[in-house]
LOKOLGU-497174 format. One record per atom (N, C-alpha, C): x negated, y, z negated. Coordinates in steps of 0.2 Angstrom, whole numbers, plus 2048, in hexadecimal, padded with zeros to 3 digits. Each point is the difference from the previous one (the first is absolute). Layout:
N
XYZ
...
// end
This chain:
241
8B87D575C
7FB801805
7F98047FD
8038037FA
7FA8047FE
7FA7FB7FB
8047FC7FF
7FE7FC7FC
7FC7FA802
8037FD806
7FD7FE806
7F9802802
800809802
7FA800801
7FA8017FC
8018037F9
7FD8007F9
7FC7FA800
8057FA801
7FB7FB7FF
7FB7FC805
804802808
7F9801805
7FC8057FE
8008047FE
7FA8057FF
7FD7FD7FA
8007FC7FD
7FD8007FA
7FC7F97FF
8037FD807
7FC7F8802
7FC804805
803802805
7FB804806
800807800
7F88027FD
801807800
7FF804807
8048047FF
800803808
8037FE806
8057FC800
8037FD802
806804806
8018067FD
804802802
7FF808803
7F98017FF
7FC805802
7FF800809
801808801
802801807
7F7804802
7FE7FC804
7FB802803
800803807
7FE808801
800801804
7FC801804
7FD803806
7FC802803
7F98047FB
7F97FE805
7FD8027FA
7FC807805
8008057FC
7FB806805
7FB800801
800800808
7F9800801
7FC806807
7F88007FF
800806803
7FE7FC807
7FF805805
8037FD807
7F9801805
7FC800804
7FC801804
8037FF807
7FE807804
804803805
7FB7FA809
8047FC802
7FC7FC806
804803805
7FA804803
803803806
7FF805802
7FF805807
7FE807802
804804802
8077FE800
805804804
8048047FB
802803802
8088037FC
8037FB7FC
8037FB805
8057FC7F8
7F87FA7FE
7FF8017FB
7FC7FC7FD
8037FC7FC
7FE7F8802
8027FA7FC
7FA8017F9
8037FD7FB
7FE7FE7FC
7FF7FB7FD
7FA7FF7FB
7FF7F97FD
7FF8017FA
8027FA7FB
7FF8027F6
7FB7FD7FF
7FE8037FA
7FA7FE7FC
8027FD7FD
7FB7FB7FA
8027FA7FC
8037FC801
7FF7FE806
8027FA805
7FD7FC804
8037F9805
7FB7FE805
805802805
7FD802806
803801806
7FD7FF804
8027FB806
800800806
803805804
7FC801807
801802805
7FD7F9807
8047FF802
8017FA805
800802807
7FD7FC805
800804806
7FE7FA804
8027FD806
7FD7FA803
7FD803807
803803802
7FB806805
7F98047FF
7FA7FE802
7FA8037FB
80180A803
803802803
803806803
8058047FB
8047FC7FB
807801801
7FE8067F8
7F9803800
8008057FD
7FC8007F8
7FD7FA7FF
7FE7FF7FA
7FB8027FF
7FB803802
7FB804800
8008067FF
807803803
7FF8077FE
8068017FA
8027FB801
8058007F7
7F97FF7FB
7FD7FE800
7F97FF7FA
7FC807800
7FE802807
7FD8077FE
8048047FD
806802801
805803800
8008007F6
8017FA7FD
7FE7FD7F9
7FA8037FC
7FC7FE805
7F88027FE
7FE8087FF
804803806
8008067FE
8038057FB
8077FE801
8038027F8
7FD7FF7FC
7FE7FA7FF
7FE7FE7F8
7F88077FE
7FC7FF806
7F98027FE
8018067FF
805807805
800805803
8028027F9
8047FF7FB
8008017FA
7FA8007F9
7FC7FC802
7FC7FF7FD
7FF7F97FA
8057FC803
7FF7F97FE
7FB7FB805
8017FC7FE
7FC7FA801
8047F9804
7FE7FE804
8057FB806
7FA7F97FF
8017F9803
7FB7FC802
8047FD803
7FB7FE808
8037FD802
7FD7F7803
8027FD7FF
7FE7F7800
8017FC808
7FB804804
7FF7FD808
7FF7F77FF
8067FE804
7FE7F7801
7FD801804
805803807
7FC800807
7FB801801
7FD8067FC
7FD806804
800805806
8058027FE
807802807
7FE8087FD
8008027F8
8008067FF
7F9807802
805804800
7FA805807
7FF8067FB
7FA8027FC
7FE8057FC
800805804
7FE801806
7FF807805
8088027FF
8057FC804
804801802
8058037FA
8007FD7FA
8048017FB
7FE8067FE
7F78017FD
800807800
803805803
7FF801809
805804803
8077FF800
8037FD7FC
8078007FE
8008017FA
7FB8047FD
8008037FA
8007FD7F8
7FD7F8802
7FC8007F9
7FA8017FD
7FF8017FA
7F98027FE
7FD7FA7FD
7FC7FF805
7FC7F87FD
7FF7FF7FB
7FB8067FC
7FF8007FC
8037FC7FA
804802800
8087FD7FC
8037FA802
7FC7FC806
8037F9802
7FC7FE7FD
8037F97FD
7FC7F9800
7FF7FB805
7FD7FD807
8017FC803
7FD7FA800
8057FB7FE
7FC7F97FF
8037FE804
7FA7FB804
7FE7FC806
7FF7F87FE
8057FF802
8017F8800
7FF7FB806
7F87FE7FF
8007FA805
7FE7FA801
7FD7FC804
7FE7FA7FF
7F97FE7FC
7FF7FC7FD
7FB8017FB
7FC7FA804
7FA7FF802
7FC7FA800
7FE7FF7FD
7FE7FA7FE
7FB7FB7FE
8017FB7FC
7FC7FC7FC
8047F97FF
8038017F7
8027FD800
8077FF7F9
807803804
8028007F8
808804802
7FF8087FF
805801806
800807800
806801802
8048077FF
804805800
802801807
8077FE801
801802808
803809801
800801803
801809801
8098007FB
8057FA802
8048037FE
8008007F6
7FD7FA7FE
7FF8017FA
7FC8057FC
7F9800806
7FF8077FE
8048057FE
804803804
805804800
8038007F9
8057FA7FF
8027FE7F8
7FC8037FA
7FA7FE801
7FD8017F8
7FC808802
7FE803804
7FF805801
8088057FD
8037FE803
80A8067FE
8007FE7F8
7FC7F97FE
8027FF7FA
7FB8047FA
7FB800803
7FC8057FB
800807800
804803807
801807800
8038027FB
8077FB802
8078047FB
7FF7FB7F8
7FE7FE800
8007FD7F8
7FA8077FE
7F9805803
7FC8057FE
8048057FF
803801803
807808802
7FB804804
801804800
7FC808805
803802804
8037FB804
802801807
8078017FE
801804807
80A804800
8037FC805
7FC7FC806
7FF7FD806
7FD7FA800
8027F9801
7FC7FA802
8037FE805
7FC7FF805
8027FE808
7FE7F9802
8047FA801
7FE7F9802
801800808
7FC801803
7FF7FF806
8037FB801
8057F9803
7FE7F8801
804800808
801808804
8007FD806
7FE7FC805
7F97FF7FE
7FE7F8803
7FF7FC7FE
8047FD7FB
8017FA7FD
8077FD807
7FE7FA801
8057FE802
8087FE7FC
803800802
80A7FC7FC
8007FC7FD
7FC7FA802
7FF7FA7FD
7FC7FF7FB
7FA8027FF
7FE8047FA
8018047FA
804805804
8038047F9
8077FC7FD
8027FC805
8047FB7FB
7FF7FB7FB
7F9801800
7FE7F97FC
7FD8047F9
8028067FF
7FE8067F9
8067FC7FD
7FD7FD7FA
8067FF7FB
8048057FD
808800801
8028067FC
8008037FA
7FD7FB7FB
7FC8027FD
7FC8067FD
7F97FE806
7FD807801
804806802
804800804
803806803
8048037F5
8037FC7FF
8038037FB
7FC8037FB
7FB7FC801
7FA8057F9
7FE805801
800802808
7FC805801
8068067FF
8077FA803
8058077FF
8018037F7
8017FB7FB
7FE8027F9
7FB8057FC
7FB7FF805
7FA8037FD
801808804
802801804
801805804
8058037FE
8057FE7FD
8078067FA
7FD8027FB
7F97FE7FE
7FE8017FA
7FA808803
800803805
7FB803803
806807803
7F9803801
806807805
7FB7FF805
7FF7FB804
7FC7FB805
803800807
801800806
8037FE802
7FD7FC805
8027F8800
7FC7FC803
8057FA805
7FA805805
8047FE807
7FE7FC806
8047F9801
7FC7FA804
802804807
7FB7FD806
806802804
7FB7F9806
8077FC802
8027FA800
800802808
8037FA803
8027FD805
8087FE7FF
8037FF7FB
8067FD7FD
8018007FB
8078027FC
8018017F7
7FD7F97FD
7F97FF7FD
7FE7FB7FF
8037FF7F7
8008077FC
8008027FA
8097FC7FE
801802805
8097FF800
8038047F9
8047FA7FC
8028067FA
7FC8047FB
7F98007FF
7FC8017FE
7FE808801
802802805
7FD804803
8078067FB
7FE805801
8028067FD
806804804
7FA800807
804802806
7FC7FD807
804800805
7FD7FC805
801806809
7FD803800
800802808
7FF7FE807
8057FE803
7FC7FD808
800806804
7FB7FE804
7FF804804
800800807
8027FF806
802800806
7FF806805
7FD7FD806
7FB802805
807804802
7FE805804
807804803
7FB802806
7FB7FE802
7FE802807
7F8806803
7FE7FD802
7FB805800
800808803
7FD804800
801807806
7FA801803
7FE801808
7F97FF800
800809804
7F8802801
800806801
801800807
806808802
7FF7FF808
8047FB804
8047FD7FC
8037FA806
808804802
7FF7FD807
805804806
8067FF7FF
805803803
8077FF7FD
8027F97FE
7FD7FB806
8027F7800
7FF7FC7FA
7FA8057FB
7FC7FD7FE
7F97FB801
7FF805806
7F97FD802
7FA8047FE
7F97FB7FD
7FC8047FD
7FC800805
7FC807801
7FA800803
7FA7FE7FE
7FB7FE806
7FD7FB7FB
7F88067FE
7FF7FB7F9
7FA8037FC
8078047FA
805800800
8048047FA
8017FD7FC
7FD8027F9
8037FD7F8
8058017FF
8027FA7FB
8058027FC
7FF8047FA
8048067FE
8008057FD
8078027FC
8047F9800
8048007F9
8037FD7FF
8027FC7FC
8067FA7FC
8048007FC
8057FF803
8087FF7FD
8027FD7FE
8047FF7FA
8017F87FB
8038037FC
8057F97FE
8078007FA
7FD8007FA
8028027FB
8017FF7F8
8047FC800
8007F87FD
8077FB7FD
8008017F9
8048007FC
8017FE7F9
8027FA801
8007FD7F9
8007F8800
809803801
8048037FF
808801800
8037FF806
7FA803804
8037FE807
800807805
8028037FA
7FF809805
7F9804802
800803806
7FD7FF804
80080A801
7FC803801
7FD804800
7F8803805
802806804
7FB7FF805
7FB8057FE
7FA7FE802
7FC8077FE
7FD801806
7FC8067FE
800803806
7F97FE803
7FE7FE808
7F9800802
7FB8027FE
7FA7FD7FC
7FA8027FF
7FD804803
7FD806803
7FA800805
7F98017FF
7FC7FB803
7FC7FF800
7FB804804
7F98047FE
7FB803807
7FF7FA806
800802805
8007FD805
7FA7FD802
7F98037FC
7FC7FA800
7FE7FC7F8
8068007FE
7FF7FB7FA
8057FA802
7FD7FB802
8037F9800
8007FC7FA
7FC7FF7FC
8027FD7FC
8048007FA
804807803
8028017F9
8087FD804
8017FC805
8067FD804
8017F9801
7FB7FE7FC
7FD7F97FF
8047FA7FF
8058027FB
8057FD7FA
805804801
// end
């Protein structure tokens, strides 16, 4: 046997080398007590088909960590869904954010649709470094579009992101990245709470909604609750998503 393997190793080096998990540093997504986490030098989705079911404030929640330390975030609006008031008061420092606005472009030749914008915008952030945080907004990309992204792409970008202490994070409609991706998050609506509604559940009228409840899924399967955002009761927008 020994001799056996000698000469595998000596046709194929490394052959028989044990590769383990590689360390990596983590960024905390989340405002409660048990806070989920997500790795750096990686792609990771966080997926969500409900525009409620929490992705908004998983972003600030990101955006905040990264900046409140004194790093640097960017984040890459398709929709233009992303709200600087709001994020501010959920404690980022703009300063410190990049926000690129991806939209339709007029006029005559070829031009750039918002999601390839996106594309080459994540593409020349993380190939530059600086950033601790890159954020692909493509919630409003439809499913049928983001399936027509070559897997391809998804794997360069996951390649070029192990090479970084980067963490670059799409966040989908669907695991569009599929094995590509590092780590994958769904997210899942668990209900609204609105201000003042009476034992039956009935809201009085003129009362906001003033917090939102919603799962953490890992791609494993398991299933962890966090705890309801609260939001001021006269900030609506930040209950949008």
């Amino acid at each position: 046997m020994e001799q056996i393997r000698s000469e595998i190793e000596r046709r194929i080096p490394g052959a028989f080398k044990i590769y383990g998990p590689s360390k990596r540093n983590w960024v905390h997504a989340g405002n409660s007590a048990e806070q989920e986490q997500i790795p750096k030098g990686g792609l990771i989705e966080i997926c969500a088909r409900e525009r409620s079911a929490g992705t908004a404030t998983v972003l600030r929640s990101l955006a905040a960590a990264i900046t409140g330390r004194g790093a640097f975030c960017a984040v890459i609006d398709v929709g233009d869904s992303f709200d600087p008031t709001g994020a501010a008061l959920a404690g980022v420092e703009l300063e410190r954010l990049l926000w690129v606005r991806c939209q339709r472009q007029a006029g005559a030749g070829k031009t750039l649709t918002p999601l390839e914008q996106a594309f080459k915008a994540a593409d020349i952030l993380i190939q530059n470094g600086g950033f601790e945080l890159i954020a692909v907004d493509l919630a409003s990309i439809p499913e049928p579009a983001l399936r027509k992204v070559p897997l391809t792409t998804w794997f360069r970008f996951a390649r070029v992101a192990e090479k970084t202490e980067c963490a670059l994070v799409f966040f989908c409609t669907y695991p569009a990245a599929r094995s590509c991706a590092t780590f994958t998050l769904h997210l899942a609506g668990n209900g609204p709470t609105w201000a003042h509604a009476t034992a039956a559940g009935r809201v009085p009228h003129g009362r906001v909604l003033t917090s939102v409840s919603f799962r953490l899924e890992s791609e494993g399967g398991e299933r962890k609750r966090v705890q309801p955002v609260q939001q001021p009761e006269n900030d609506q927008t930040a209950c949008t998503r």
